[in-house]
C-alpha positions as CSV (number, residue, x, y, z in Angstrom):
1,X,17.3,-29.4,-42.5
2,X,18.8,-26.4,-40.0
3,X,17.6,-23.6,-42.4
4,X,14.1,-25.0,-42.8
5,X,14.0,-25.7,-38.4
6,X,15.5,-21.9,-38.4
7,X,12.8,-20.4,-40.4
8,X,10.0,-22.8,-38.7
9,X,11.3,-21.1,-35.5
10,X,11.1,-17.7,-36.8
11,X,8.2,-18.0,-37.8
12,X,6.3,-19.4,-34.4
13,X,8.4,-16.7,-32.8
14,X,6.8,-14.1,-35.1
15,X,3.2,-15.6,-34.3
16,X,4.2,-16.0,-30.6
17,X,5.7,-12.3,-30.6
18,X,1.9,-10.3,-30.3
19,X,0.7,-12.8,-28.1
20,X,2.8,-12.5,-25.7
21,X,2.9,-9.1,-26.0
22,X,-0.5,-8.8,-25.1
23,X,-0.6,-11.4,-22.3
24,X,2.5,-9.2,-20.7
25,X,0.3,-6.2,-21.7
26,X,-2.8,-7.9,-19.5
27,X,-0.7,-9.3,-16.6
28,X,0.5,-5.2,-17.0
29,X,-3.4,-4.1,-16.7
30,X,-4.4,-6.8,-14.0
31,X,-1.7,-6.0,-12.2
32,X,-2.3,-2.1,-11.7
33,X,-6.3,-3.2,-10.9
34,X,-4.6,-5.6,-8.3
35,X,-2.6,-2.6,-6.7
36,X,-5.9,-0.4,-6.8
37,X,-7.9,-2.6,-5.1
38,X,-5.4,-3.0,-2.7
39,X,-5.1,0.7,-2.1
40,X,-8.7,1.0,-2.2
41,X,-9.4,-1.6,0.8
42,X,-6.6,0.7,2.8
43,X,-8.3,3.5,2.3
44,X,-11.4,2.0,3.4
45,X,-9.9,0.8,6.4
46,X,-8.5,3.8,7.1
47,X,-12.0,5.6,6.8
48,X,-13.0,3.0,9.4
49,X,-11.0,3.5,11.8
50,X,-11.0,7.0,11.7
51,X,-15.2,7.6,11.6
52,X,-15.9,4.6,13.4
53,X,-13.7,4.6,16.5
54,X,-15.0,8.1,17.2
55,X,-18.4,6.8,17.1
56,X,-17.8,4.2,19.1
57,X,-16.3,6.2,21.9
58,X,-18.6,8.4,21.7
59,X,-21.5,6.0,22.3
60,X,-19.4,4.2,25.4
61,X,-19.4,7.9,27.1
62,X,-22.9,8.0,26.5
63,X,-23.5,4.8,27.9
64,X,-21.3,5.7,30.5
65,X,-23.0,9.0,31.6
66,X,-26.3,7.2,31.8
């Protein structure tokens, strides 16, 4: 009985093995597009701030001097 449960656990393990390997691979790859993203919206912010603050100032000087 405890060879046969043995080899019916190596065996799911040996199925199981890829699999999970490739769901570790894709949390891996979802994970790195995650952390993009993120650094993306930084960047974006960042771009905002510094070409729209300017703008903005610049318009309430306008509006200031007229």
């Amino acid at each position: 009985m405890l060879p046969l449960l043995l080899t019916s656990v190596l065996h799911l393990h040996l199925l199981l093995g890829p699999l999970l390997l490739q769901l570790l691979r894709l949390l891996q790859i979802v994970w790195l597009l995650l952390l993009l993203l993120l650094l993306l919206l930084l960047l974006l912010r960042l771009l905002l701030v510094v070409l729209v603050l300017p703008l903005l100032l610049l318009l309430l000087l306008l509006l200031l001097l007229l």
